[in-house]
KOLPABA-100012 format. One record per atom (N, C-alpha, C): x, y, z; residue number from 1; atom name. Coordinates in nm, 4 decimals, decimal comma. Example, Ala and Ser with C-alpha at 12.3 -4.5 7.8 and 13.67 -1.06 7.14 Angstrom:
BEGIN
+----------+----------+----------+------+------+
|       c1 |       c2 |       c3 | resi | name |
+----------+----------+----------+------+------+
|   1,3190 |  -0,5690 |   0,7800 |    1 |    N |
|   1,2300 |  -0,4500 |   0,7800 |    1 |   CA |
|   1,3200 |  -0,3300 |   0,7800 |    1 |    C |
|   1,2850 |  -0,2250 |   0,7080 |    2 |    N |
|   1,3670 |  -0,1060 |   0,7140 |    2 |   CA |
|   1,2900 |   0,0030 |   0,7870 |    2 |    C |
+----------+----------+----------+------+------+
This chain:
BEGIN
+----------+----------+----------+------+------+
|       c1 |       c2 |       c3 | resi | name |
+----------+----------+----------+------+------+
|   0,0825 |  -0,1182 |   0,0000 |    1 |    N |
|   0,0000 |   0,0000 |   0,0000 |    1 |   CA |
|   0,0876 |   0,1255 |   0,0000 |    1 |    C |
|   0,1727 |   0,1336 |   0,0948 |    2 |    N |
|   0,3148 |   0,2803 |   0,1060 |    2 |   CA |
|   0,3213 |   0,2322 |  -0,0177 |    2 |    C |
|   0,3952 |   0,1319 |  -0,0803 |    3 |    N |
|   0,4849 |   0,1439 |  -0,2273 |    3 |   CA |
|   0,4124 |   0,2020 |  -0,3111 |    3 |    C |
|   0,2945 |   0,2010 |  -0,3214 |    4 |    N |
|   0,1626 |   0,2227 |  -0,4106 |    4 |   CA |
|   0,1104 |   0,3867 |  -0,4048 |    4 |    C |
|   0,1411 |   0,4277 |  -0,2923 |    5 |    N |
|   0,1032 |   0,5726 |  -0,2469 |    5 |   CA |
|   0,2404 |   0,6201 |  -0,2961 |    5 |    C |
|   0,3730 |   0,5625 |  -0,2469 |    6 |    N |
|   0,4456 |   0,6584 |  -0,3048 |    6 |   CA |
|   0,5158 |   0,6750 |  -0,4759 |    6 |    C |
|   0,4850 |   0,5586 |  -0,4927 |    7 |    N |
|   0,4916 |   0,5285 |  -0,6526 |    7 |   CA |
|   0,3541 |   0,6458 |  -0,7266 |    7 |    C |
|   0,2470 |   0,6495 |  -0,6793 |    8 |    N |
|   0,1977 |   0,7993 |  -0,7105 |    8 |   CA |
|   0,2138 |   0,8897 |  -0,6847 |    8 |    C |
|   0,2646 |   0,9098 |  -0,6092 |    9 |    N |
|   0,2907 |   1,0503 |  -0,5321 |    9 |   CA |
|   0,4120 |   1,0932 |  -0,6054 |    9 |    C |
|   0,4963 |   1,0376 |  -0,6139 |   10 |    N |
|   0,6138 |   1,0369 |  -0,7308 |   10 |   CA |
|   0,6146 |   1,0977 |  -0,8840 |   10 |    C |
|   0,4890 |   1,0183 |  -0,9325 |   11 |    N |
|   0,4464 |   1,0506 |  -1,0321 |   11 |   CA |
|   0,3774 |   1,2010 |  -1,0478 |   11 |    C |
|   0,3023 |   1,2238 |  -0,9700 |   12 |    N |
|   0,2231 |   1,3616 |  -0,9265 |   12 |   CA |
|   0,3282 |   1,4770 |  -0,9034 |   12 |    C |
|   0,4297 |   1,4159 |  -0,8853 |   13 |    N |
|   0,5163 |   1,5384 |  -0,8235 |   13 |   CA |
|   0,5954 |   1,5689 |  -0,9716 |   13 |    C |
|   0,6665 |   1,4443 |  -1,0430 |   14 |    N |
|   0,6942 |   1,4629 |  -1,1787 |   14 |   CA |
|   0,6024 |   1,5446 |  -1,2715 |   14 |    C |
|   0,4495 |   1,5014 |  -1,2781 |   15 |    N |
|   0,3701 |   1,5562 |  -1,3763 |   15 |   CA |
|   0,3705 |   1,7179 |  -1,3263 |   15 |    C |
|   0,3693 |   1,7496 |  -1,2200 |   16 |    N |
|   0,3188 |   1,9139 |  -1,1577 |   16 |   CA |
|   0,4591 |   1,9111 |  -1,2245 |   16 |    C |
|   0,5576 |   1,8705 |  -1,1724 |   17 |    N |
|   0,6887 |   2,0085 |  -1,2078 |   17 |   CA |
|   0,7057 |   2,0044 |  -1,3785 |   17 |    C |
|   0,6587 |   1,8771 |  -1,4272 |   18 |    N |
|   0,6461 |   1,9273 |  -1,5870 |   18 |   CA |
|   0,5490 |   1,9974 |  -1,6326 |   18 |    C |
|   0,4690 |   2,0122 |  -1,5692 |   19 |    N |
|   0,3758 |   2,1594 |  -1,5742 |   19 |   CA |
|   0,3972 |   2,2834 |  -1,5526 |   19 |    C |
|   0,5076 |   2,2945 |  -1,4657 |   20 |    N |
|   0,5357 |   2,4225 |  -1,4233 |   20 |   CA |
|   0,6786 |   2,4618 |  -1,5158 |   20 |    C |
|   0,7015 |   2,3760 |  -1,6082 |   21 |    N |
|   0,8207 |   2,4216 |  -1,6700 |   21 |   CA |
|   0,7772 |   2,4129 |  -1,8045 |   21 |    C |
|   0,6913 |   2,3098 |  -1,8363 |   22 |    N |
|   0,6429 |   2,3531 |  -2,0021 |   22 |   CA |
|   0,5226 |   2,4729 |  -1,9978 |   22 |    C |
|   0,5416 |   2,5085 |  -2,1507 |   23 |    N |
|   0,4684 |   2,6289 |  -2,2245 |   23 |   CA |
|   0,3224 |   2,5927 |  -2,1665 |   23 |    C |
|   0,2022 |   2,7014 |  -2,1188 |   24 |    N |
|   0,0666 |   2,6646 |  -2,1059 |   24 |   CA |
|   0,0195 |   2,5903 |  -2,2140 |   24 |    C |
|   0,0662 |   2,6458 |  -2,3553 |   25 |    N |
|  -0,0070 |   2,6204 |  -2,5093 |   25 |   CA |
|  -0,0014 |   2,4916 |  -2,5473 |   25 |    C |
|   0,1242 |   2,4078 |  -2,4514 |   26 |    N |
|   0,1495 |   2,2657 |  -2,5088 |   26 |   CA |
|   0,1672 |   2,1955 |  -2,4046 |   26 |    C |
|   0,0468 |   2,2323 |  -2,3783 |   27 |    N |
|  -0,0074 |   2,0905 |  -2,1996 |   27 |   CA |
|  -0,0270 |   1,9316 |  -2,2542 |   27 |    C |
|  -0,0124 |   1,9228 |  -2,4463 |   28 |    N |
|  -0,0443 |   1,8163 |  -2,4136 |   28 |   CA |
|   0,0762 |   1,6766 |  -2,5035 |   28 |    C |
|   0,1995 |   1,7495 |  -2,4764 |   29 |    N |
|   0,3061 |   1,7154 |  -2,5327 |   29 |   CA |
|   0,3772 |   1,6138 |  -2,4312 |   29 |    C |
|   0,3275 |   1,5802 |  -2,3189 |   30 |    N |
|   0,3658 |   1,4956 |  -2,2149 |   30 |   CA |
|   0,2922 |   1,3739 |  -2,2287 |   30 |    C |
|   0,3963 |   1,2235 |  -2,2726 |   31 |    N |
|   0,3581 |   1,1374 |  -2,2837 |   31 |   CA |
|   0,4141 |   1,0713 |  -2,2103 |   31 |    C |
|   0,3101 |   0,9601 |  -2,1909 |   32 |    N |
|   0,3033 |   0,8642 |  -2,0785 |   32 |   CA |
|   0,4462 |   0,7828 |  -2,0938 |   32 |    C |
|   0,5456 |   0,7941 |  -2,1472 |   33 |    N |
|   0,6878 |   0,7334 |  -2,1378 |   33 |   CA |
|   0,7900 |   0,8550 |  -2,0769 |   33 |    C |
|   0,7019 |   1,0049 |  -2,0971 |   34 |    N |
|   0,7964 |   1,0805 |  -2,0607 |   34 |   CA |
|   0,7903 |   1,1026 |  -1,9099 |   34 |    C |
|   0,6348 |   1,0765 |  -1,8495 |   35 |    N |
|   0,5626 |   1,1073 |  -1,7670 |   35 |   CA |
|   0,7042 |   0,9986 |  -1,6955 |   35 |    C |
|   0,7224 |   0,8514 |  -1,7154 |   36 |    N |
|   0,7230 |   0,7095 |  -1,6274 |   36 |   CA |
|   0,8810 |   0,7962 |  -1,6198 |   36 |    C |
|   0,9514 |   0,8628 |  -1,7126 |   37 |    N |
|   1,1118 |   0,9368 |  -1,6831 |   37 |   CA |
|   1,0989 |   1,0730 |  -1,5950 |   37 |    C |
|   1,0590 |   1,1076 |  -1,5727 |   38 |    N |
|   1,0228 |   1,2453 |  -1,4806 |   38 |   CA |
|   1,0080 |   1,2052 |  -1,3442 |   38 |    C |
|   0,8626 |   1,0581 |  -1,3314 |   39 |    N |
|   0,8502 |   1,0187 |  -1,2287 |   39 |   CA |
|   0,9630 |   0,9159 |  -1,1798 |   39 |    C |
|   1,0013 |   0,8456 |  -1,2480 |   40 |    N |
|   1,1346 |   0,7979 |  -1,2025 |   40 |   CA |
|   1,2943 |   0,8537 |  -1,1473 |   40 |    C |
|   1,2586 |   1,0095 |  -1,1841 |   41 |    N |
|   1,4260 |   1,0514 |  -1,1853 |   41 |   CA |
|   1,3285 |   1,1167 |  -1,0432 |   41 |    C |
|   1,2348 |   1,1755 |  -1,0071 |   42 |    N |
|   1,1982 |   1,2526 |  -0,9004 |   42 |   CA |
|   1,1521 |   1,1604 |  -0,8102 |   42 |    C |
|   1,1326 |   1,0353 |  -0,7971 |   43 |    N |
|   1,0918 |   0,8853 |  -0,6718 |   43 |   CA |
|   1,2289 |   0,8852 |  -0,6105 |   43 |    C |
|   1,1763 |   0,9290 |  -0,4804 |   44 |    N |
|   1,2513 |   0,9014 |  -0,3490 |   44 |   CA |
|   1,3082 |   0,7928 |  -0,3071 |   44 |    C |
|   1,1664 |   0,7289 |  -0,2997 |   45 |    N |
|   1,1973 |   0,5747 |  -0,3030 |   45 |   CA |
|   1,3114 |   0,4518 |  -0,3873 |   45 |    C |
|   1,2958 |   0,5238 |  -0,5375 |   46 |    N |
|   1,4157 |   0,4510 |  -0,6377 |   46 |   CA |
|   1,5527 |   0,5448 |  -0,5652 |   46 |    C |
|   1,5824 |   0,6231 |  -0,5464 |   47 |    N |
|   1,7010 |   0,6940 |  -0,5275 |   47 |   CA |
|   1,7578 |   0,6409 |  -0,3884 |   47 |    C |
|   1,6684 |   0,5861 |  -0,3135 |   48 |    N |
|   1,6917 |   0,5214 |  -0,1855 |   48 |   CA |
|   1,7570 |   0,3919 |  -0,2137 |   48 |    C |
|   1,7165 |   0,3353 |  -0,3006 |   49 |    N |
|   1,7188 |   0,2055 |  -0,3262 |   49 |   CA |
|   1,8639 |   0,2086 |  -0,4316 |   49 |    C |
|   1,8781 |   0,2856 |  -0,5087 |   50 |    N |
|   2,0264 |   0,3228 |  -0,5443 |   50 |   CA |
|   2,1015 |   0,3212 |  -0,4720 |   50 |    C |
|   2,0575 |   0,3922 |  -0,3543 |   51 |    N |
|   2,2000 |   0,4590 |  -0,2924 |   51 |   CA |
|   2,2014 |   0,3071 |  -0,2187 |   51 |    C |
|   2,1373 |   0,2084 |  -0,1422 |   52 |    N |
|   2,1564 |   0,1116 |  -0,0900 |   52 |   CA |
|   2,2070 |   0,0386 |  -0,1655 |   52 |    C |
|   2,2476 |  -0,0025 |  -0,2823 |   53 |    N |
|   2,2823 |  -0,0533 |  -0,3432 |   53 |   CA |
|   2,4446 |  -0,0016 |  -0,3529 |   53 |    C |
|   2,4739 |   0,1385 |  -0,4363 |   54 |    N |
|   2,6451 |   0,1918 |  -0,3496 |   54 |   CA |
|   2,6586 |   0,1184 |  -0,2660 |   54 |    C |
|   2,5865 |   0,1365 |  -0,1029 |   55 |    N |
|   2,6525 |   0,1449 |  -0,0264 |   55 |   CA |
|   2,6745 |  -0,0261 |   0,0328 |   55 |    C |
|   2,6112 |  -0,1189 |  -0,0623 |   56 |    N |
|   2,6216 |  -0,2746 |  -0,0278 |   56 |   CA |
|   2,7421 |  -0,2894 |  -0,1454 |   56 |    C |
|   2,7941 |  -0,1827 |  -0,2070 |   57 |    N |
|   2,9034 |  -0,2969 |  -0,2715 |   57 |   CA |
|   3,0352 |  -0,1975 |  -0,2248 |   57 |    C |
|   2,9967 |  -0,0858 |  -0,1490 |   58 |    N |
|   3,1260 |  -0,0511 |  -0,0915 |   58 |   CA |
|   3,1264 |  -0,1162 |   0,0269 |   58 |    C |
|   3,0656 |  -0,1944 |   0,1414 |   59 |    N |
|   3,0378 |  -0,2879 |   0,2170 |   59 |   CA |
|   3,1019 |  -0,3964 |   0,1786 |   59 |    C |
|   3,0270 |  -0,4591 |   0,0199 |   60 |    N |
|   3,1616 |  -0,5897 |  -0,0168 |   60 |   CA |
|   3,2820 |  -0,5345 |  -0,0253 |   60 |    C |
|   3,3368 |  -0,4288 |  -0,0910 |   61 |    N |
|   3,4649 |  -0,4115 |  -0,1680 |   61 |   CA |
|   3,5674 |  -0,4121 |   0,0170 |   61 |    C |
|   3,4952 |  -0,3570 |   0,1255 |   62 |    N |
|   3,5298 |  -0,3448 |   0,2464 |   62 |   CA |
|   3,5510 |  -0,4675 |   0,2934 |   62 |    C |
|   3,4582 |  -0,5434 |   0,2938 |   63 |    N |
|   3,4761 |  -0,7135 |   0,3218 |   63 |   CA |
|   3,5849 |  -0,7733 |   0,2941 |   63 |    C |
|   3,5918 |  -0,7857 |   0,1263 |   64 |    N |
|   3,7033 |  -0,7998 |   0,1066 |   64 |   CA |
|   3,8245 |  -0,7957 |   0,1440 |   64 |    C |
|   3,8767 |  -0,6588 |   0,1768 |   65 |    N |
|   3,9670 |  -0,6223 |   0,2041 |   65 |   CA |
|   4,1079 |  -0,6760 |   0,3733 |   65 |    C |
|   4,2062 |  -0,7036 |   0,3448 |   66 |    N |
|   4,2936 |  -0,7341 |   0,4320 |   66 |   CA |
|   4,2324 |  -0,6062 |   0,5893 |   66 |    C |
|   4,2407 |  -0,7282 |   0,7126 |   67 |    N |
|   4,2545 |  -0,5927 |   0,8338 |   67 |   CA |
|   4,3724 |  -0,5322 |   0,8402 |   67 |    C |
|   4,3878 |  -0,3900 |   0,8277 |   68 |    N |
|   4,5200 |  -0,3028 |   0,8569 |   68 |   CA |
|   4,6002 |  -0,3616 |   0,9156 |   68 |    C |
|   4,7291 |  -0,3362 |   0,9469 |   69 |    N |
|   4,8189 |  -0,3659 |   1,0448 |   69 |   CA |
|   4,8126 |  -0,2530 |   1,1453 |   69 |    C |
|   4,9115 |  -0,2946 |   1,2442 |   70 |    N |
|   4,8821 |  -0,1144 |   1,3532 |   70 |   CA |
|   5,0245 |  -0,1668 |   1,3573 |   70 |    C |
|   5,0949 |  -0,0107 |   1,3616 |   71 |    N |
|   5,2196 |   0,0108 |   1,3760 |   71 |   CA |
|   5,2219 |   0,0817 |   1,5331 |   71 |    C |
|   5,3388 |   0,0604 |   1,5824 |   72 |    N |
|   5,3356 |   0,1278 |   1,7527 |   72 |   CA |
|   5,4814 |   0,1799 |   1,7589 |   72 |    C |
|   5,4507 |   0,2598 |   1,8475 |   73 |    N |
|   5,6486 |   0,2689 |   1,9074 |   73 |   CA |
|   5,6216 |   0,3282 |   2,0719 |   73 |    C |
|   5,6976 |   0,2339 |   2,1241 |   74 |    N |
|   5,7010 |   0,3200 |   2,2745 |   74 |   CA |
|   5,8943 |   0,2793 |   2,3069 |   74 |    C |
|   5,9070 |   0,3813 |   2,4584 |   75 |    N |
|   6,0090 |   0,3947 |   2,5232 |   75 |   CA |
|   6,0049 |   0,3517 |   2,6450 |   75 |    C |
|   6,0903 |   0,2662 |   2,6818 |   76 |    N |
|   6,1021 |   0,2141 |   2,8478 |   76 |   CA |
|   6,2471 |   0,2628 |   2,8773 |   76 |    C |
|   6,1958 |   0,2758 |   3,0100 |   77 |    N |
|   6,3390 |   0,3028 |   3,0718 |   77 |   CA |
|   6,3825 |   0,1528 |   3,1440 |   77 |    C |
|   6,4907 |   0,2004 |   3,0999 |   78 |    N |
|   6,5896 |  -0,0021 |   3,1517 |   78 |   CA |
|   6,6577 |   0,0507 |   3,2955 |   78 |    C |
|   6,6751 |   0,0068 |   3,3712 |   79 |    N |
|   6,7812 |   0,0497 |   3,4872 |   79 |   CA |
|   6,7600 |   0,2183 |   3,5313 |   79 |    C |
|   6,8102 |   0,2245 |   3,6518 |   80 |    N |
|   6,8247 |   0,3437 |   3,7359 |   80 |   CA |
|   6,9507 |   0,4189 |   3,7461 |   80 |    C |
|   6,9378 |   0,5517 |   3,8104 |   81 |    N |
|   7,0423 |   0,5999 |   3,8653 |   81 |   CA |
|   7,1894 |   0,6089 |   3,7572 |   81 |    C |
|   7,3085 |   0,5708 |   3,7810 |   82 |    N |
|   7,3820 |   0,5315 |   3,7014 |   82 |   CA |
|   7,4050 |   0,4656 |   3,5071 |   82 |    C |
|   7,2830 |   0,4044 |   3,5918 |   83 |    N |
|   7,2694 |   0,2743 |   3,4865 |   83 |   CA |
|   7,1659 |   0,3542 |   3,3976 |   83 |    C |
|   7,1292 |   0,4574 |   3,3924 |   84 |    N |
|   6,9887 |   0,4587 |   3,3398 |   84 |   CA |
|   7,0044 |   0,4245 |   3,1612 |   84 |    C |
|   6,8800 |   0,3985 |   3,1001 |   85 |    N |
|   6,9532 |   0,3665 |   3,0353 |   85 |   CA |
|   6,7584 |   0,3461 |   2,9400 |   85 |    C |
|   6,7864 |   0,4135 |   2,7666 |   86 |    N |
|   6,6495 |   0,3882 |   2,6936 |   86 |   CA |
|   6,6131 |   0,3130 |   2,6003 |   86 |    C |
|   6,5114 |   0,2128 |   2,6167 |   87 |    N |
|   6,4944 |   0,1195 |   2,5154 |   87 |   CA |
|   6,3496 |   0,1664 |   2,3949 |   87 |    C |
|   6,3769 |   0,1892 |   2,2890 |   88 |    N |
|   6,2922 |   0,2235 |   2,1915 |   88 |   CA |
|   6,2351 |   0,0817 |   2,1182 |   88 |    C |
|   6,1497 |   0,0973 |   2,0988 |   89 |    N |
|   6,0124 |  -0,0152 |   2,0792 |   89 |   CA |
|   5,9788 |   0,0356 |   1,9487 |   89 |    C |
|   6,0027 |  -0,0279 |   1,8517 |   90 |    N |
|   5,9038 |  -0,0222 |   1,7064 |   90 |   CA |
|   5,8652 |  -0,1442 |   1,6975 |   90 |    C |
|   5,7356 |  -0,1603 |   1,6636 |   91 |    N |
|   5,6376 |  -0,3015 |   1,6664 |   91 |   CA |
|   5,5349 |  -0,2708 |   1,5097 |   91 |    C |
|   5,5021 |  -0,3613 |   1,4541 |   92 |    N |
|   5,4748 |  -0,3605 |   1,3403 |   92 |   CA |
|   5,3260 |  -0,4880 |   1,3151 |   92 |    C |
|   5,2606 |  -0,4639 |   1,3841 |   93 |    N |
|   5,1385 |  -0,6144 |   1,3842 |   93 |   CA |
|   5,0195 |  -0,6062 |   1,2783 |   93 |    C |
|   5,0296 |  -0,7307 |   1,2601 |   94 |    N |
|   4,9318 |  -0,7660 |   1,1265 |   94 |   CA |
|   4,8340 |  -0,8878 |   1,2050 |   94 |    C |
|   4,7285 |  -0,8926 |   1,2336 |   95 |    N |
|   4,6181 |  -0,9678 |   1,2221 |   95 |   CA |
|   4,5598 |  -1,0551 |   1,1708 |   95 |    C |
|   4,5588 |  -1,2000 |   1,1963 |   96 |    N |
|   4,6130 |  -1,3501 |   1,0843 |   96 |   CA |
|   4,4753 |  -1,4111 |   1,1097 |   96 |    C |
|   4,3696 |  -1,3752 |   1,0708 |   97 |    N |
|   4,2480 |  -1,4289 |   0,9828 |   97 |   CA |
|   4,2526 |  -1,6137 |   1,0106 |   97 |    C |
|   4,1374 |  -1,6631 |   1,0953 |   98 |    N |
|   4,1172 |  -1,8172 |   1,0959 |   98 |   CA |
|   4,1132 |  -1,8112 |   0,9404 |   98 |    C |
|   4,1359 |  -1,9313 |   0,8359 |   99 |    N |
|   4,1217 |  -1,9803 |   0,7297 |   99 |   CA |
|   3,9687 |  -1,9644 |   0,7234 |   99 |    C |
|   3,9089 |  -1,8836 |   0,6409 |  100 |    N |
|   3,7696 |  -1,8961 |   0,5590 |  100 |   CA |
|   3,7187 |  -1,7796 |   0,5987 |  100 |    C |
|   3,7819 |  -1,7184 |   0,6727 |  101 |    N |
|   3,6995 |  -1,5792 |   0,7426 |  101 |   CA |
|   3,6770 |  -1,5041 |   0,6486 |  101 |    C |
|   3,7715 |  -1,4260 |   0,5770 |  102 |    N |
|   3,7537 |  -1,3281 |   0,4755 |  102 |   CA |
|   3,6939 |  -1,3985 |   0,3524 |  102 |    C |
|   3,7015 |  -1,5008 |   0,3240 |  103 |    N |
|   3,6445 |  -1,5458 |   0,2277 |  103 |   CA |
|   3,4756 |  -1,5726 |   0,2698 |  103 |    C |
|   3,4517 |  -1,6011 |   0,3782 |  104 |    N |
|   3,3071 |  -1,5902 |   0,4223 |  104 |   CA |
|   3,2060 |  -1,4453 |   0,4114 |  104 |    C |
|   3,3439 |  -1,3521 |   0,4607 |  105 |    N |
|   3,2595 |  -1,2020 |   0,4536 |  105 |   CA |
|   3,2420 |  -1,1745 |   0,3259 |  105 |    C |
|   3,3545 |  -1,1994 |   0,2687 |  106 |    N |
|   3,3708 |  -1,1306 |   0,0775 |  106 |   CA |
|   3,2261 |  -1,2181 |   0,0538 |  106 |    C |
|   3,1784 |  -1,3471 |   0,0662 |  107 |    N |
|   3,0440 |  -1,4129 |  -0,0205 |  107 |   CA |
|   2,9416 |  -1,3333 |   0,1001 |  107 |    C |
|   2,9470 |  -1,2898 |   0,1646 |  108 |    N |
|   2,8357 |  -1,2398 |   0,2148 |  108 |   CA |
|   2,7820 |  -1,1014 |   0,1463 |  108 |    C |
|   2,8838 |  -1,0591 |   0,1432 |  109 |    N |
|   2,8970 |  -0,8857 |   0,0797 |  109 |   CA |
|   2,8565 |  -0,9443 |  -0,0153 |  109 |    C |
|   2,9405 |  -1,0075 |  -0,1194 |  110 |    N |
|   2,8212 |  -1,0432 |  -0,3148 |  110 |   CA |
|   2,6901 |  -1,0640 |  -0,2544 |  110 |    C |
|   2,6665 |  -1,1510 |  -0,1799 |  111 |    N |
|   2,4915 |  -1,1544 |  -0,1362 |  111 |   CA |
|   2,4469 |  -1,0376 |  -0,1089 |  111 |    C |
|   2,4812 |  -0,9145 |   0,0025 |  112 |    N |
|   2,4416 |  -0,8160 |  -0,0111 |  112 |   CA |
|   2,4009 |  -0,7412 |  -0,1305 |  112 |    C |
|   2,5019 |  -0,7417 |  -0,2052 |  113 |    N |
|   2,5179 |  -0,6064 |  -0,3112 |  113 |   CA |
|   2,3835 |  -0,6842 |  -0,4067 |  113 |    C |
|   2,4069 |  -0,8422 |  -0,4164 |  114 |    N |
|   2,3032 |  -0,9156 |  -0,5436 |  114 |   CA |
|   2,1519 |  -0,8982 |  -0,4529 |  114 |    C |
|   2,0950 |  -0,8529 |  -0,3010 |  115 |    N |
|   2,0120 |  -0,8225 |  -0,2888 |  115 |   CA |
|   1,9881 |  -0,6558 |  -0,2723 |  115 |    C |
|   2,0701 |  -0,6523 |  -0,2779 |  116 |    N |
|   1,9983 |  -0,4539 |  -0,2894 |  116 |   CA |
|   1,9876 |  -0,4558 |  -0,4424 |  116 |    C |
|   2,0366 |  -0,4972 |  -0,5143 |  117 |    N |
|   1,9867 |  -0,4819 |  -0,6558 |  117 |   CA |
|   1,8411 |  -0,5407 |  -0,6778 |  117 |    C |
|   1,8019 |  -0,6526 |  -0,6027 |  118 |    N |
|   1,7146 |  -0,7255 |  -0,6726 |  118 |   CA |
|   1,5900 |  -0,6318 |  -0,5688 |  118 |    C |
|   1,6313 |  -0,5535 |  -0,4913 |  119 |    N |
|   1,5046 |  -0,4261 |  -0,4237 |  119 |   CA |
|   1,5387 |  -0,3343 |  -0,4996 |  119 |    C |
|   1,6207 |  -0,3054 |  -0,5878 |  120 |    N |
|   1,6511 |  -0,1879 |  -0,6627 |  120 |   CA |
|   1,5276 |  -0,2344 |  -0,7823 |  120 |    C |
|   1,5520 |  -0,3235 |  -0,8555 |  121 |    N |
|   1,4860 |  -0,3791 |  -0,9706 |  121 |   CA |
|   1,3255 |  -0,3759 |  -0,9302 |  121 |    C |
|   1,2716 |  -0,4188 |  -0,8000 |  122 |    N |
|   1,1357 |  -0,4424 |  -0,7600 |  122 |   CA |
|   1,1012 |  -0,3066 |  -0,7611 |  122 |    C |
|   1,1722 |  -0,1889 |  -0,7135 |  123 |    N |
|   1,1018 |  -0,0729 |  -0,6600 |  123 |   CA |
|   1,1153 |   0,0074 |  -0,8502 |  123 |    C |
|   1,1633 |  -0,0007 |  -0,9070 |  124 |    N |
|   1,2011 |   0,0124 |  -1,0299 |  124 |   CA |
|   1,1019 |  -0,0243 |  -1,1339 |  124 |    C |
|   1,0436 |  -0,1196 |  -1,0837 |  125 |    N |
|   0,9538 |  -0,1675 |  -1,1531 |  125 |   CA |
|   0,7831 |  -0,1309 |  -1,2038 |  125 |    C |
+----------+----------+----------+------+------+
């Protein structure tokens, strides 16, 4: 019922603003293919459904991807008094993935991205 209200409402909002930008004399130069491109580029709803779609395959392309390493450096002091004395710390760690992990997220993300398309295609429709 919403999809249905706003799939008109969409349309209504396309047809008024092509009213308010074509000539009075040629009210009747708007055809029903131009009408379904007006109402399609101005539906909220399809542009929603776009952008979910971006944002499920920058989600996979993220999946994909290796976890960072973290680089560190600290200073200890070794001994007292006399002895004092500074030890510098550079550490360099990388994060070693059980076998199948990243390969589990990367097929999850394609599932993502292959269902925001297939709500892209329904609302599209």
């Amino acid at each position: 019922m919403l999809y249905n209200f706003t799939r008109s409402f969409a349309l209504c909002a396309a047809l008024a603003a092509h009213a308010k930008s074509a000539p009075a004399q040629d009210s009747t130069s708007l055809t029903l293919v131009r009408a379904r491109e007006l109402a399609r580029a101005a539906s909220p709803g399809l542009a929603a459904a776009r952008q979910s779609v971006e944002a499920a395959r920058a989600r996979a392309r993220q999946a994909a991807a290796f976890i960072n390493p973290v680089a560190s450096y600290s200073r200890e002091q070794t001994g007292s008094g006399v002895d004092l004395a500074w030890q510098d710390i550079i550490a360099l760690d990388q994060t070693l993935e059980a076998p199948g992990v990243r390969s589990a997220r990367r097929g999850a993300g394609i599932l993502r991205v292959e269902l925001a398309d297939a709500q892209l295609r329904s609302v599209a429709a």
